[in-house]
C-alpha positions in Angstrom: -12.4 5.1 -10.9 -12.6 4.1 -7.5 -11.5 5.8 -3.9 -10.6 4.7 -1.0 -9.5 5.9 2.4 -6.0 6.4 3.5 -4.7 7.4 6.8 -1.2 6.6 8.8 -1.3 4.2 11.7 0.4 6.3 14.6 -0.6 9.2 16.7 -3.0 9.6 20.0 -5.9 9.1 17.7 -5.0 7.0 14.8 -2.6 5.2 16.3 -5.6 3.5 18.4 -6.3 0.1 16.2 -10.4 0.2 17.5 -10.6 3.7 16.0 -9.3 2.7 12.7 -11.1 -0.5 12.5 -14.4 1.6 13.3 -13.2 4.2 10.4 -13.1 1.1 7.8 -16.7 -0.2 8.9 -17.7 3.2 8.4 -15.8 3.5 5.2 -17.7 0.4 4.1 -21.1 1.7 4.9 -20.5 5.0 3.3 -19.4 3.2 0.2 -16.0 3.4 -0.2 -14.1 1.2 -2.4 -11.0 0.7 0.0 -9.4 1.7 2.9 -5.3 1.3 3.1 -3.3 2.1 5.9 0.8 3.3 6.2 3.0 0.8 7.5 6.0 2.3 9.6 7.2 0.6 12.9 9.1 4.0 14.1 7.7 7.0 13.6 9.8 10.3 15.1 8.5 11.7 18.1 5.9 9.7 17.9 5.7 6.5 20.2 1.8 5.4 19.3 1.6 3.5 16.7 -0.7 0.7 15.7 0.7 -2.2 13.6 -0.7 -2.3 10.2 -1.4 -6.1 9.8 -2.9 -6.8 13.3 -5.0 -3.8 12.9 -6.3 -4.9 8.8 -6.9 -7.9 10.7 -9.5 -7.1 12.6 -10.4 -4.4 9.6 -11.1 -7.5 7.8 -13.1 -9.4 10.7 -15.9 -6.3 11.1 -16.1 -5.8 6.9 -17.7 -7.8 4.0 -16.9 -5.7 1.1 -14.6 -3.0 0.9 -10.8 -3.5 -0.4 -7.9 -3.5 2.3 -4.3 -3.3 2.2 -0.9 -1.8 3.5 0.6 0.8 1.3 3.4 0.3 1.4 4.9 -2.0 3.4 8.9 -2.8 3.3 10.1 -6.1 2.2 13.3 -5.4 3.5 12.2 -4.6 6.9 9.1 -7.3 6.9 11.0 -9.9 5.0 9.2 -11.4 1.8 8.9 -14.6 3.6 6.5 -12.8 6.6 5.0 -10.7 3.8 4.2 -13.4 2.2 2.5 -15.5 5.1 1.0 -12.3 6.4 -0.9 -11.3 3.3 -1.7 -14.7 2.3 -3.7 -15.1 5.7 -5.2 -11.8 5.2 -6.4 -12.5 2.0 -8.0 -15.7 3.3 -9.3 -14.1 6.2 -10.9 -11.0 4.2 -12.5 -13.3 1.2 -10.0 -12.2 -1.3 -10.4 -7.9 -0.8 -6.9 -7.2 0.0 -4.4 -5.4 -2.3 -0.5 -5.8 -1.2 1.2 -2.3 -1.5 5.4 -2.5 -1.5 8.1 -0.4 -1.2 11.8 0.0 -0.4 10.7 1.9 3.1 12.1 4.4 4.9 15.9 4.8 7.0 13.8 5.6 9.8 12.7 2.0 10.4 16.1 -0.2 9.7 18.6 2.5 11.5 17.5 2.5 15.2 17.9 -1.6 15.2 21.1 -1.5 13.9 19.9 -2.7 10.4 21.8 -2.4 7.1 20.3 -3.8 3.8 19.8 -2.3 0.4 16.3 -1.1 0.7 16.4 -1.2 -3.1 17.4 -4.5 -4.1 15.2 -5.5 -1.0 12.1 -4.4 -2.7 13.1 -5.7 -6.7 13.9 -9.0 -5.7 11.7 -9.4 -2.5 8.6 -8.3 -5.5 10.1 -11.6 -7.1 10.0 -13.6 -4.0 6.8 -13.1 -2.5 5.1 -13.9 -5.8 7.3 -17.2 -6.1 6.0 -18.2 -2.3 2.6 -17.1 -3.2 2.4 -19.7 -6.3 2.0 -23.1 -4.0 5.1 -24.2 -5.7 8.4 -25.1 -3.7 10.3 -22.0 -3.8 14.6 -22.1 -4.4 15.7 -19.4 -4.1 19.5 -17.6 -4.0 19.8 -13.7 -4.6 21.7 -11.1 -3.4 19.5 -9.9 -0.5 17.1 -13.2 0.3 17.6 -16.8 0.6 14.8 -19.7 0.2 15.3 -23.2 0.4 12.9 -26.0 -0.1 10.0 -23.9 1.1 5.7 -24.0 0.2 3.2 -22.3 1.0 -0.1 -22.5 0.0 -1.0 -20.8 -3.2 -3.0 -18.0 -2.4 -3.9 -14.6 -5.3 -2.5 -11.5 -3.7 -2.7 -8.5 -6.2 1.2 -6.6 -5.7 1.0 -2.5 -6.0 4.9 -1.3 -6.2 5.1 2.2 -4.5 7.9 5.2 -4.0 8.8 8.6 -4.7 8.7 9.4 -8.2 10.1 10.7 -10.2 13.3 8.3 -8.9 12.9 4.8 -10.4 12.1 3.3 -7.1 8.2 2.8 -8.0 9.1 1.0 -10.7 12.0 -1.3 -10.1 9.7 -4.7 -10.0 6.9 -2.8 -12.3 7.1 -6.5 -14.1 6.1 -8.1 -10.9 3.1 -5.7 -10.0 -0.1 -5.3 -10.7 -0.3 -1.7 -10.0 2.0 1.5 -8.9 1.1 4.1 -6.1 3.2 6.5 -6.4 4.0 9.1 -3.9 5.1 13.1 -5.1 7.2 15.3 -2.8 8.2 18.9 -2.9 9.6 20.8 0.1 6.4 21.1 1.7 6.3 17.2 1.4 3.2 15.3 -0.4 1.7 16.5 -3.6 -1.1 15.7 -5.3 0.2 14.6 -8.7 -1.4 16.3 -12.0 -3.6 14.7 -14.7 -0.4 15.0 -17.0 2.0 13.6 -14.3 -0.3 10.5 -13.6 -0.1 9.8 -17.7 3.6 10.3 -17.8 3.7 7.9 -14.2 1.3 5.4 -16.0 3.6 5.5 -19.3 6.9 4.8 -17.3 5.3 2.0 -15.3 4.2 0.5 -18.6 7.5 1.3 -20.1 9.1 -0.9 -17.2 7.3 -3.5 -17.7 4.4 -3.6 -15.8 0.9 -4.3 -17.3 -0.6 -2.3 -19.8 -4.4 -2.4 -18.2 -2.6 -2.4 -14.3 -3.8 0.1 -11.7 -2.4 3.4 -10.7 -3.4 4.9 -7.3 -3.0 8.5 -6.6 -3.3 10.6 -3.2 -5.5 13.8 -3.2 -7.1 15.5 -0.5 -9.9 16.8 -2.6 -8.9 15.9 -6.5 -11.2 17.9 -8.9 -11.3 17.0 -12.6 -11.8 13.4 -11.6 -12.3 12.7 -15.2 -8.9 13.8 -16.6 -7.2 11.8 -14.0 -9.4 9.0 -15.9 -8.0 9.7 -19.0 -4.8 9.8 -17.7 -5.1 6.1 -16.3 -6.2 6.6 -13.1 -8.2 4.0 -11.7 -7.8 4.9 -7.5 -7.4 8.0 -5.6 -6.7 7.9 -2.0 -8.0 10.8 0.4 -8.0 11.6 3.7 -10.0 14.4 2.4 -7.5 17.2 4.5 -9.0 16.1 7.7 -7.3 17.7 10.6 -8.4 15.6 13.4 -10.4 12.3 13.6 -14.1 14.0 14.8 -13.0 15.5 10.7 -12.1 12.4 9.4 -15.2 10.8 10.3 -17.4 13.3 8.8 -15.7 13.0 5.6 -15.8 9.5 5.7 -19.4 9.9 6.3 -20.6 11.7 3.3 -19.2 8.8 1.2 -16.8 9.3 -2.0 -17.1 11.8 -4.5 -18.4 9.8 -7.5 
């Protein structure tokens, strides 16, 4: 089991890229395993908000050790092709620490620009492409949502962690082209933290779709307890904030180091 830190991007505080680049270093000290950001580019009511690969960036820059990553980024808004160059540089950059979280991404982000594509078939055949551009081999490519023609990049090893709402297939729509899920949990007070036997069933259906038997699943808790049945359930990362209400909070919890 391993745990990393995960906080949004945007706000007075954390939308301030120095603060969350000082969280990771601390992060790493305190021995975290990872620290994974949200990746919106509008955020209602909210104007501040720090973009997610200039900011892991410099994350990777002032760290040695600890894992790094967007979760989840939109391949519909970010286009495969950027995705692609983007995490390839990071992972050169970072020494090979950074896991690629994807998803189909939220309304909120393609409406205000006038943008119309199916956020769906964005993020099953996008999986498809950023793996294909990855490889070092020339890329053709002709689908529904995404053209390539003629086009290599350097082959570079960037894990792929398919995220969404669950239960709605949308976590699992390029399962065969991950190497993990993150799912996310909502009821009408929003996130939940996802059960012991919800994580099993969630590991089962992203096996069931074709993604890899020994692959990761990352789940959000505040404070999980029973860290051992989410291990028997196939857990292998949580992602906490810990229920910090303000940064001066978040640093203290990042302080006292994971809850091994």
């Amino acid at each position: 089991m391993r745990f990393a830190i995960y906080v949004p991007c945007f706000g007075s505080s954390l939308g301030d890229p120095a603060t969350l680049v000082s969280l990771a270093v601390a992060a790493e000290e305190a021995g975290w395993d990872g620290f994974f950001l949200w990746d919106h580019v509008v955020v209602p009511d909210e104007p501040v908000v720090a973009d997610v690969w200039v900011t892991l960036g410099a994350v990777a820059a002032r760290t040695s050790s600890i894992r790094l990553g967007p979760m989840v980024t939109s391949l519909g808004r970010r286009r495969p092709w950027k995705v692609a160059l983007e995490a390839s540089t990071l992972q050169r950059l970072s020494g090979g620490r950074v896991v690629l979280g994807v998803g189909a991404g939220v309304p909120q982000d393609f409406s205000p620009f006038g943008e119309s594509v199916s956020r769906a078939g964005a993020m099953s055949e996008g999986v498809g492409l950023v793996r294909a551009l990855l490889s070092g081999e020339v890329v053709e490519h002709r689908g529904a949502v995404f053209r390539a023609e003629g086009v290599r990049f350097a082959p570079v090893e960037v894990p792929i962690w398919v995220g969404g709402a669950w239960p709605r297939r949308g976590p699992f729509l390029a399962a065969a082209q991950a190497r993990g899920v993150v799912p996310a949990v909502f009821d009408e007070s929003g996130l939940v933290v996802v059960s012991p036997a919800d994580a099993a069933r969630i590991k089962a259906d992203f096996v069931a779709s074709g993604g890899p038997v020994d692959g990761d699943l990352a789940v959000w808790g505040p404070g999980l307890r029973e860290v051992g049945a989410y291990e028997e359930a196939g857990v292998t990362w949580v992602f906490t904030d810990g229920g910090a209400r303000d940064v001066g909070e978040l640093r203290e919890f990042v302080a006292a180091g994971p809850p091994r």
